[in-house]
N, CA, C and O atoms as a GROMACS GRO file, in nm:
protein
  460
    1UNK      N    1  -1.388  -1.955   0.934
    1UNK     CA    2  -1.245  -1.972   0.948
    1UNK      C    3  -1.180  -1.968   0.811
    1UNK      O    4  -1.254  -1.961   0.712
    2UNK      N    5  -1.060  -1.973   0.798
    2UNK     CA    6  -0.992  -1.951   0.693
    2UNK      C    7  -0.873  -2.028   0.681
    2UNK      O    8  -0.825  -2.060   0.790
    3UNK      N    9  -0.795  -2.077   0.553
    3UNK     CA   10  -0.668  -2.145   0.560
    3UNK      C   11  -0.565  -2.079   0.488
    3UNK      O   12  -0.594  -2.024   0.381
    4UNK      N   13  -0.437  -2.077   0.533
    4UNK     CA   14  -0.377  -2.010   0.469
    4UNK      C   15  -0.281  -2.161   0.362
    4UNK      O   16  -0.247  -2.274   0.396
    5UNK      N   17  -0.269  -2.091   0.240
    5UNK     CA   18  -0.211  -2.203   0.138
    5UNK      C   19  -0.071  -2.132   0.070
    5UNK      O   20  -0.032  -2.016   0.087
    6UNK      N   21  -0.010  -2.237  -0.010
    6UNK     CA   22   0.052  -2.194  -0.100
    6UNK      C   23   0.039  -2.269  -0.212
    6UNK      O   24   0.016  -2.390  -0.211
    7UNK      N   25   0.058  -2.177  -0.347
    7UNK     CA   26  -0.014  -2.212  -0.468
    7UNK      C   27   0.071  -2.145  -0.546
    7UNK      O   28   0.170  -2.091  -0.497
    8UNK      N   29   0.040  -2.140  -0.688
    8UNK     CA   30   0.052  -2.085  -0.831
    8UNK      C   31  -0.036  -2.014  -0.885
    8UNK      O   32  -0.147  -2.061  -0.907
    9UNK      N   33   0.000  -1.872  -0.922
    9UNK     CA   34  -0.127  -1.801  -1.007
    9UNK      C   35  -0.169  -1.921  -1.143
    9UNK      O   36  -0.092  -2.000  -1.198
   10UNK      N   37  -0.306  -1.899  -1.167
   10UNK     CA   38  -0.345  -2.009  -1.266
   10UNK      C   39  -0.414  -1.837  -1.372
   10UNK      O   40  -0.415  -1.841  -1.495
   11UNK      N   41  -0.457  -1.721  -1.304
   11UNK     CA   42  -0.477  -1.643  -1.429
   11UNK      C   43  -0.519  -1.523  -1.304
   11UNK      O   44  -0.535  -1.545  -1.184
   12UNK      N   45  -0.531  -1.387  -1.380
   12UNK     CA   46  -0.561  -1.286  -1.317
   12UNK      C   47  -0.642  -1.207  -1.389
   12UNK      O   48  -0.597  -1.176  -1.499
   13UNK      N   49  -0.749  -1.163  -1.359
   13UNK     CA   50  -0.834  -1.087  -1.337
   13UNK      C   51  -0.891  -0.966  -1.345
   13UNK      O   52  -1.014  -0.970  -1.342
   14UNK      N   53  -0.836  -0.846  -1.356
   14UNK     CA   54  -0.869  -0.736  -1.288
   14UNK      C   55  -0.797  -0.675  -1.116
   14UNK      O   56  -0.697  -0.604  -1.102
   15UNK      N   57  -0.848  -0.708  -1.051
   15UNK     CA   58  -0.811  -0.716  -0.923
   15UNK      C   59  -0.818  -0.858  -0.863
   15UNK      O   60  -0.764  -0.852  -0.753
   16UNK      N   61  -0.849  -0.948  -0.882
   16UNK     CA   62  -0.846  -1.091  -0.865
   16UNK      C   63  -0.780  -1.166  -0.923
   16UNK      O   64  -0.737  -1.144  -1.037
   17UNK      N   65  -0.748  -1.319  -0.826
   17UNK     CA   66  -0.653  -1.413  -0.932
   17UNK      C   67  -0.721  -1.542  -0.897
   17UNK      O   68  -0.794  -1.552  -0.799
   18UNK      N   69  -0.697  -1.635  -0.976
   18UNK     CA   70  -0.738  -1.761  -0.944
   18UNK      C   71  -0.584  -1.839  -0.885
   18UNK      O   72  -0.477  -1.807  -0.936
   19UNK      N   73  -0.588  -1.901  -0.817
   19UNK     CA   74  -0.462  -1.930  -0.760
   19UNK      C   75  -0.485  -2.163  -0.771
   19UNK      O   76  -0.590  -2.226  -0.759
   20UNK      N   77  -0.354  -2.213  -0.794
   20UNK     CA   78  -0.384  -2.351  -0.798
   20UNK      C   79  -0.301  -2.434  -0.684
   20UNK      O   80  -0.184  -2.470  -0.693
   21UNK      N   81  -0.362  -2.448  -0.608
   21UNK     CA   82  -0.306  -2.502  -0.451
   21UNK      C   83  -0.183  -2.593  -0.498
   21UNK      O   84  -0.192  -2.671  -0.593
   22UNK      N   85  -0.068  -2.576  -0.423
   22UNK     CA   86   0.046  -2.684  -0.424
   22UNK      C   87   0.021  -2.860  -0.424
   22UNK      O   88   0.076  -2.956  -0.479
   23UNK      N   89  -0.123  -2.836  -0.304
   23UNK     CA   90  -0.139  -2.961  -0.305
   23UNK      C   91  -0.168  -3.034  -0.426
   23UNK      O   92  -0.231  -2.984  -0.519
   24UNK      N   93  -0.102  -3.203  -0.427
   24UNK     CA   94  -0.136  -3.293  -0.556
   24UNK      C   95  -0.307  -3.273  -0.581
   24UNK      O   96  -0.388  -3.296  -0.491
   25UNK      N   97  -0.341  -3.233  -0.699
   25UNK     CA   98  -0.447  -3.246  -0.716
   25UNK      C   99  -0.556  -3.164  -0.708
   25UNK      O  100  -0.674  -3.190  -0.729
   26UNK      N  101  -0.484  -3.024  -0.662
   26UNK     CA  102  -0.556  -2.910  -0.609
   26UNK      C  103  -0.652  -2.832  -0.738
   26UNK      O  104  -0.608  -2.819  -0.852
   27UNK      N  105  -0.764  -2.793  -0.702
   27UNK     CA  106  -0.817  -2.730  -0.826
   27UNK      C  107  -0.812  -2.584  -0.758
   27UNK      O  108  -0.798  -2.555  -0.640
   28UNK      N  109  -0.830  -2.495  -0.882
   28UNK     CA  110  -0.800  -2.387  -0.873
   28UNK      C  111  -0.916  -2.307  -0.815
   28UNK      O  112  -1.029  -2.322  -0.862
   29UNK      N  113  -0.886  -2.197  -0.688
   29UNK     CA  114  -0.953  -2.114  -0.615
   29UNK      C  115  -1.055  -2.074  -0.689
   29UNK      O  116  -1.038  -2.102  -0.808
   30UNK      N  117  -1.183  -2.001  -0.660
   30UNK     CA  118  -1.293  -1.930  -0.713
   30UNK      C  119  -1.131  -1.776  -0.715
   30UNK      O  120  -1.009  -1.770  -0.699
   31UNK      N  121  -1.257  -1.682  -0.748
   31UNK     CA  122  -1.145  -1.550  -0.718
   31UNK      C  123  -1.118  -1.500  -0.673
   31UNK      O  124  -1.208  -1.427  -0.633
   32UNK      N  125  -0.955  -1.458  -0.605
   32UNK     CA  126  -0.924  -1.392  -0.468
   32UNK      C  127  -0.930  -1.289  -0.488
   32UNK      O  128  -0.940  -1.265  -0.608
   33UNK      N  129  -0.928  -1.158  -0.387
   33UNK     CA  130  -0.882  -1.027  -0.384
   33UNK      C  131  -0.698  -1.039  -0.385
   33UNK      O  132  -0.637  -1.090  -0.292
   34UNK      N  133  -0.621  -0.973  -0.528
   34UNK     CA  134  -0.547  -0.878  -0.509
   34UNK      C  135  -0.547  -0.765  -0.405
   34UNK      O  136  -0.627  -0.671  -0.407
   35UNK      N  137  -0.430  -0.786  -0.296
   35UNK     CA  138  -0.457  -0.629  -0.223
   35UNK      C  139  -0.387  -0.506  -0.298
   35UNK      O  140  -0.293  -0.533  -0.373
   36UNK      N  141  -0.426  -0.378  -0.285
   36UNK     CA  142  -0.383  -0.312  -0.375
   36UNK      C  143  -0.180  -0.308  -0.360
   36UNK      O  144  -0.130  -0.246  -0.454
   37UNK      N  145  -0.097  -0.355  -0.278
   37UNK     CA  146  -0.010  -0.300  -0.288
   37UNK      C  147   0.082  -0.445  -0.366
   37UNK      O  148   0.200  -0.480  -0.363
   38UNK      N  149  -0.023  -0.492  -0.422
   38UNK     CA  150   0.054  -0.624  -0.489
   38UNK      C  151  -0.012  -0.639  -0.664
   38UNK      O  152  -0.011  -0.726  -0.752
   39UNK      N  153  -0.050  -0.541  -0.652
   39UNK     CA  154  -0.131  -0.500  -0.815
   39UNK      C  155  -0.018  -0.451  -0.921
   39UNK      O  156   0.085  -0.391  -0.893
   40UNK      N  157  -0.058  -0.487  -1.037
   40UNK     CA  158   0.052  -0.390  -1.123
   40UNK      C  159   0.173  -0.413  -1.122
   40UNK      O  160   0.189  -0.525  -1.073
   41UNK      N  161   0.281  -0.361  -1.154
   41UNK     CA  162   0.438  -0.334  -1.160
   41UNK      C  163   0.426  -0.390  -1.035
   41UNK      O  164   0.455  -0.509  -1.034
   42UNK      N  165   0.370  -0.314  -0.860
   42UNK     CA  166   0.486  -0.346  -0.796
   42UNK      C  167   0.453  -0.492  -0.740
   42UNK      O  168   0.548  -0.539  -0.679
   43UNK      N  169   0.351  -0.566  -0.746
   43UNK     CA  170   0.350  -0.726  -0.742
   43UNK      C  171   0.402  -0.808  -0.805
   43UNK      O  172   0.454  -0.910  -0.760
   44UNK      N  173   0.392  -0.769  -0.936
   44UNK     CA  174   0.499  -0.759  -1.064
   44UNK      C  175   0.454  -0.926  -1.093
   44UNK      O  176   0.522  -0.987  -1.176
   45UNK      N  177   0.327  -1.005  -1.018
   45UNK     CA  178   0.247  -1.123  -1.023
   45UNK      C  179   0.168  -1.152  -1.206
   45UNK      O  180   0.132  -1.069  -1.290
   46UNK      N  181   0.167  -1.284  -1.206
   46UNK     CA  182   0.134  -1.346  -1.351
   46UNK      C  183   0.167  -1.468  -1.356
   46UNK      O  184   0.256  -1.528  -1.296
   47UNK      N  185   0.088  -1.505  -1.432
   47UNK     CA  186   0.024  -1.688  -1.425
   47UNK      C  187   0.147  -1.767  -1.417
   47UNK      O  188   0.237  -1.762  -1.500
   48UNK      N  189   0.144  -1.837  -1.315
   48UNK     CA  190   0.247  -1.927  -1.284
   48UNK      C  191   0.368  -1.866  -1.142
   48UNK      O  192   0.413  -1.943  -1.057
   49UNK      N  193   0.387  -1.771  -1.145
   49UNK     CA  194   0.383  -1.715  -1.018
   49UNK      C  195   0.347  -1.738  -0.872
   49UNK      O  196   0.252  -1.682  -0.817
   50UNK      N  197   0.440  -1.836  -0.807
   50UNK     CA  198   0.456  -1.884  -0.651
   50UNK      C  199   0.375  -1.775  -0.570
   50UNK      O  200   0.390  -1.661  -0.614
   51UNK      N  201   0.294  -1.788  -0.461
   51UNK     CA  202   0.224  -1.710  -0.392
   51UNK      C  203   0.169  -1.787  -0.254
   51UNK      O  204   0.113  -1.896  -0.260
   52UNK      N  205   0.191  -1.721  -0.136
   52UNK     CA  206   0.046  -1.761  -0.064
   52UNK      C  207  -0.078  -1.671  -0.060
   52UNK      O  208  -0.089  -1.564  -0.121
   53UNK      N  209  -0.173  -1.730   0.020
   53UNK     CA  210  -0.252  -1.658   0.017
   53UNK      C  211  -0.365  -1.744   0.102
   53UNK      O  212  -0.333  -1.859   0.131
   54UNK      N  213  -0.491  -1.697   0.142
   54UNK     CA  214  -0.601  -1.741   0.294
   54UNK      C  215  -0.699  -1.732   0.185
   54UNK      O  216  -0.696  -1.647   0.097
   55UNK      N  217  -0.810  -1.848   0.198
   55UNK     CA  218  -0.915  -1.876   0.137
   55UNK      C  219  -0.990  -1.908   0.283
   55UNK      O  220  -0.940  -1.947   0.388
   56UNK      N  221  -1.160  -1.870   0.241
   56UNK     CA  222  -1.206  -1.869   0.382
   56UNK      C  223  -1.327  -1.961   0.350
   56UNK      O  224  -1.347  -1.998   0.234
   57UNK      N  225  -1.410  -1.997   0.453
   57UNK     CA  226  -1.504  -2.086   0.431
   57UNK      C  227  -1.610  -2.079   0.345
   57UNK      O  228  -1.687  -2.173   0.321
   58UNK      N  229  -1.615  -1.934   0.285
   58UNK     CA  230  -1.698  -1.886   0.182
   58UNK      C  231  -1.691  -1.877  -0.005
   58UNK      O  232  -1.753  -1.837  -0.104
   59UNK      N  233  -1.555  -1.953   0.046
   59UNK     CA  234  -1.473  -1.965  -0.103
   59UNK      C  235  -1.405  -1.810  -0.158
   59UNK      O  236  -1.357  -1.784  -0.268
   60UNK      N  237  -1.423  -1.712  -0.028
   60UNK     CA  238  -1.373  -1.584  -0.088
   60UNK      C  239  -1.195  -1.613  -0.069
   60UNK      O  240  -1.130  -1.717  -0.064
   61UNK      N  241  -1.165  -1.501  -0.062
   61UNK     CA  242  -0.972  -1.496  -0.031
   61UNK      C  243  -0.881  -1.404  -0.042
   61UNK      O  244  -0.908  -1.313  -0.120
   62UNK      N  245  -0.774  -1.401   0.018
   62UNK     CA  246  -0.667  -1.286   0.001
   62UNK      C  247  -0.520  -1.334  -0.037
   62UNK      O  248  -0.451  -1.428   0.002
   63UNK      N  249  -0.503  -1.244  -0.116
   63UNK     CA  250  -0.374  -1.291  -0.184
   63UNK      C  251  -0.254  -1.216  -0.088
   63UNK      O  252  -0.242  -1.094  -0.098
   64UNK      N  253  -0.174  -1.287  -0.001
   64UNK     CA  254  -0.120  -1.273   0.081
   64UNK      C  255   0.045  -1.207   0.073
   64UNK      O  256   0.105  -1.126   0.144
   65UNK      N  257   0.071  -1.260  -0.011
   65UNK     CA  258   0.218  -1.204  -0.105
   65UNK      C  259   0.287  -1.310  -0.167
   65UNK      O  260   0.248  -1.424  -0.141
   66UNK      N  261   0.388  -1.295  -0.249
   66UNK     CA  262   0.456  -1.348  -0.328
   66UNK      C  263   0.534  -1.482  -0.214
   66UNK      O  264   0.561  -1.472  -0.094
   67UNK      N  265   0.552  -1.590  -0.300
   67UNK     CA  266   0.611  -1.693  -0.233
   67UNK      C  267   0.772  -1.672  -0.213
   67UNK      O  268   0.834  -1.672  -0.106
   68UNK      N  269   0.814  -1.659  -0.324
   68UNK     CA  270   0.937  -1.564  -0.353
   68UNK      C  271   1.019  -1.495  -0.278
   68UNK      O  272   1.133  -1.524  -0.241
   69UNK      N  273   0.941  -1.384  -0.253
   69UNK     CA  274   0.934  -1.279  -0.168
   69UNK      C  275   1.017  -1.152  -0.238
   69UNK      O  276   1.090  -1.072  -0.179
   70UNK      N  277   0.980  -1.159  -0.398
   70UNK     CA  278   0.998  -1.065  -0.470
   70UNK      C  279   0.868  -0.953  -0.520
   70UNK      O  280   0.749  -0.980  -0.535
   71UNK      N  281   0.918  -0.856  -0.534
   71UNK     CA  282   0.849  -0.739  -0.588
   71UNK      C  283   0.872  -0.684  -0.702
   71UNK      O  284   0.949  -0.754  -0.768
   72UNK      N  285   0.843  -0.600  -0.747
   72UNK     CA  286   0.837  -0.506  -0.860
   72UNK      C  287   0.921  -0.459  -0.881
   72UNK      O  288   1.019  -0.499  -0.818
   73UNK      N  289   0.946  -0.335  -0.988
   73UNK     CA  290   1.025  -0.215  -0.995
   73UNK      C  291   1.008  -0.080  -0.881
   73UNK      O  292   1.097   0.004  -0.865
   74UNK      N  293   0.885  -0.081  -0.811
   74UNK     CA  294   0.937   0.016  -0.754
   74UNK      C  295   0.808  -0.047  -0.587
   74UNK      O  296   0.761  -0.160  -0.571
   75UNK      N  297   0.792   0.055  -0.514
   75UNK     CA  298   0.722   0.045  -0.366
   75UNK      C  299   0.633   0.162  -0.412
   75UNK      O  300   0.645   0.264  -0.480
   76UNK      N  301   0.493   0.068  -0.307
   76UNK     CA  302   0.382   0.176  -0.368
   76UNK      C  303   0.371   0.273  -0.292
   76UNK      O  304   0.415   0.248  -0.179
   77UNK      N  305   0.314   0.412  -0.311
   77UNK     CA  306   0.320   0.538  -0.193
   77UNK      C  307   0.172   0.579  -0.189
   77UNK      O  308   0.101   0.573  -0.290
   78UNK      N  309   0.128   0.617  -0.073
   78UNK     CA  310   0.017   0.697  -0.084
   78UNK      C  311   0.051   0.874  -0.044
   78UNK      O  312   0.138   0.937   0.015
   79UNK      N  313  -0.089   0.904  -0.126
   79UNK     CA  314  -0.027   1.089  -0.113
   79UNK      C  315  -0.168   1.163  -0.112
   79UNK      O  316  -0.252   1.180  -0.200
   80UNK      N  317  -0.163   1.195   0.005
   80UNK     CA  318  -0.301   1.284   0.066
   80UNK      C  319  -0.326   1.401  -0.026
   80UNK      O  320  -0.414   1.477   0.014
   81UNK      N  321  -0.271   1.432  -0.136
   81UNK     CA  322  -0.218   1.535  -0.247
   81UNK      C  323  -0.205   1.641  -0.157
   81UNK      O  324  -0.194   1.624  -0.036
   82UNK      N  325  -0.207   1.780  -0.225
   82UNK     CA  326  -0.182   1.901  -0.174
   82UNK      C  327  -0.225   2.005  -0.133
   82UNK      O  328  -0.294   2.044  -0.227
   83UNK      N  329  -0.233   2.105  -0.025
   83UNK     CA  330  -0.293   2.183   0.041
   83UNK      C  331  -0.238   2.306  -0.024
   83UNK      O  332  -0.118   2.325  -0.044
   84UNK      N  333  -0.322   2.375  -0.052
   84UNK     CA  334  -0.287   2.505  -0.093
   84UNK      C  335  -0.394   2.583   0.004
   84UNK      O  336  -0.508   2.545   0.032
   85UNK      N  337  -0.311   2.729   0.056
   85UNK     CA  338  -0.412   2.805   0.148
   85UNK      C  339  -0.418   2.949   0.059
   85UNK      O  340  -0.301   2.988   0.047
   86UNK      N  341  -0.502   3.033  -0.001
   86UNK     CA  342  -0.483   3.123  -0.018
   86UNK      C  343  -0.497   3.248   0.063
   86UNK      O  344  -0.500   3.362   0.015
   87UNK      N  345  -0.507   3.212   0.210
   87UNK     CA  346  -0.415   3.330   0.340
   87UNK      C  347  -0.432   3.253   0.417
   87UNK      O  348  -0.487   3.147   0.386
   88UNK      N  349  -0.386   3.283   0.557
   88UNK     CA  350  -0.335   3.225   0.631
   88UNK      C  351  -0.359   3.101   0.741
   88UNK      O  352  -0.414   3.140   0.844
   89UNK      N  353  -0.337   3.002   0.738
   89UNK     CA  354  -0.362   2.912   0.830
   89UNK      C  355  -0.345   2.915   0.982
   89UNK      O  356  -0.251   2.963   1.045
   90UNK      N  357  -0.437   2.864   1.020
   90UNK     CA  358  -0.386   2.850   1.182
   90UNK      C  359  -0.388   2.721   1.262
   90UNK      O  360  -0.467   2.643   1.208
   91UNK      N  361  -0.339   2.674   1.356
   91UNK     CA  362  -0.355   2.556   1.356
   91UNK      C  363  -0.310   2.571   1.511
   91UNK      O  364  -0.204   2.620   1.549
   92UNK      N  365  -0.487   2.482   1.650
   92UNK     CA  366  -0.432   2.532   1.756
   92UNK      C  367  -0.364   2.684   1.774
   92UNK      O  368  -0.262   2.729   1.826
   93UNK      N  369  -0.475   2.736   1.702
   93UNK     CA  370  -0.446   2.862   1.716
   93UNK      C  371  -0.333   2.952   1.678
   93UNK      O  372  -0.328   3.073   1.700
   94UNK      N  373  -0.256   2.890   1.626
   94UNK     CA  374  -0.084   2.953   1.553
   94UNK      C  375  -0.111   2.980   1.438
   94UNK      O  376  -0.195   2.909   1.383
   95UNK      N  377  -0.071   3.052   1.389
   95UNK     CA  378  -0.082   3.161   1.269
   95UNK      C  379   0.044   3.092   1.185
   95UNK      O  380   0.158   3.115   1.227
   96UNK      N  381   0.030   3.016   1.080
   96UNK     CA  382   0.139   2.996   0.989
   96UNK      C  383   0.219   3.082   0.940
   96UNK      O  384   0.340   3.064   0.924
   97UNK      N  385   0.141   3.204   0.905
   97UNK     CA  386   0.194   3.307   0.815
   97UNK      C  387   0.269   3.407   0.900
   97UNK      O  388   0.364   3.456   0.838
   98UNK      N  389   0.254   3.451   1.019
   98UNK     CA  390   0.268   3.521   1.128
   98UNK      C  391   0.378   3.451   1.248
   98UNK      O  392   0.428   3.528   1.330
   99UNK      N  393   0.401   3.351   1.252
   99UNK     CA  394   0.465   3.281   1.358
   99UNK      C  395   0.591   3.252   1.334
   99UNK      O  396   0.634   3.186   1.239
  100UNK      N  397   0.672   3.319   1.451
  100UNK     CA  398   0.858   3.243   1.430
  100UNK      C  399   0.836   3.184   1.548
  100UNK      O  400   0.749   3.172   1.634
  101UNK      N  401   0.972   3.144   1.517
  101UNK     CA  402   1.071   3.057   1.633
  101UNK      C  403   1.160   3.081   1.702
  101UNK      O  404   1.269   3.103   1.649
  102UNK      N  405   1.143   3.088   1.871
  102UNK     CA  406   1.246   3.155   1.946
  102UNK      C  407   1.395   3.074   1.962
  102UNK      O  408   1.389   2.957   1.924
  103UNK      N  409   1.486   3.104   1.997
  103UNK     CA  410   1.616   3.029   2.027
  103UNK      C  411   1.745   3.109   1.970
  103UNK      O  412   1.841   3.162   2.025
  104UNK      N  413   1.699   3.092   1.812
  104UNK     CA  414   1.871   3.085   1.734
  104UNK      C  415   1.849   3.284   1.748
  104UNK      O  416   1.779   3.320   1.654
  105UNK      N  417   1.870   3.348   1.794
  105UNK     CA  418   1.859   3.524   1.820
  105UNK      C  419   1.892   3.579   1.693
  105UNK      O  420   2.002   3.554   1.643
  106UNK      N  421   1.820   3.643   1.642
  106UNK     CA  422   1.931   3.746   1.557
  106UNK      C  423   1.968   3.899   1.623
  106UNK      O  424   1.959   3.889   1.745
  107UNK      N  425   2.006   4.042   1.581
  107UNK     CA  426   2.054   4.113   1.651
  107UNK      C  427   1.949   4.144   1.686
  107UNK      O  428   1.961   4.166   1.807
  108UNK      N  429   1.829   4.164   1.653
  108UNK     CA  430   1.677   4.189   1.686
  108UNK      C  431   1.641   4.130   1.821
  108UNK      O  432   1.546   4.193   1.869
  109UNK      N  433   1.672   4.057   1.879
  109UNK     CA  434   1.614   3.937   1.945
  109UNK      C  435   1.539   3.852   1.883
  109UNK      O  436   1.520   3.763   1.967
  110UNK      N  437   1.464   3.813   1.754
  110UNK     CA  438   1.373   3.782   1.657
  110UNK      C  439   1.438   3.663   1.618
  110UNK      O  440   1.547   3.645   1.672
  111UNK      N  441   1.402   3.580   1.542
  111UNK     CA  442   1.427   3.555   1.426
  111UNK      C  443   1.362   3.607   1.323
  111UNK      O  444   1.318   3.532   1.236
  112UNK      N  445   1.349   3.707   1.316
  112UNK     CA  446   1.267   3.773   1.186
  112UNK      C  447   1.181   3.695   1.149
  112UNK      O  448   1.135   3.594   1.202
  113UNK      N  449   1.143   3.786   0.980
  113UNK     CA  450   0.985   3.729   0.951
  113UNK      C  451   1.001   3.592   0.940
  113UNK      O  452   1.110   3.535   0.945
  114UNK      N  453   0.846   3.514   0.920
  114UNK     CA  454   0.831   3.403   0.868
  114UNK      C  455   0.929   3.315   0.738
  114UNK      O  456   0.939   3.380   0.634
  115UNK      N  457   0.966   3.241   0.737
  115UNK     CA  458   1.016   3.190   0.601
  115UNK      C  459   0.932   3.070   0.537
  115UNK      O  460   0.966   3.023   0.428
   0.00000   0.00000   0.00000
């Protein structure tokens, strides 16, 4: 099982923080996991820094988010990067390079080539 707390960063790590429970008297966590979208700029986290976070019966833990409920300079993105095809894709059988779209007519009946 696990508890969820609220605390103070006491120091950070790498990807981990030691965190110091609110409670009177609390000693400070072994080391939690940072999740990645609270790392860096956009956690924008450092010693003394309000936080909760779940410590589990193993003394491991997760740093849950800011007490605050402030962030960084910016929001983190993920990006599958980029597909480049050098000819033509198909997908379900449709031809990227080859395939229009019926509706808007031109004088052709078409919409002409691909764009």
């Amino acid at each position: 099982m696990g508890t969820i707390n609220k605390g103070t960063i006491a120091g950070i790590d790498g990807n981990t923080a030691r965190v110091t429970p609110s409670d009177a008297g609390g000693k400070p966590t072994a080391k939690i996991t940072i999740p990645w979208h609270l790392r860096g700029d956009t956690g924008n986290l450092s010693k003394g820094t309000s936080v909760v976070y779940v410590e589990f019966d193993d003394a491991t833990g997760l740093l849950l988010g800011r007490a605050d409920g402030n962030w960084g300079a910016y929001l983190p993105t993920l990006s599958a990067g980029t597909v480049t095809a050098s000819s033509d894709v198909k997908a379900a059988g449709i031809s990227l390079k080859g395939h229009t779209h019926g509706g808007v007519e031109t004088g052709s009946g078409s919409t002409g080539s691909p764009q």
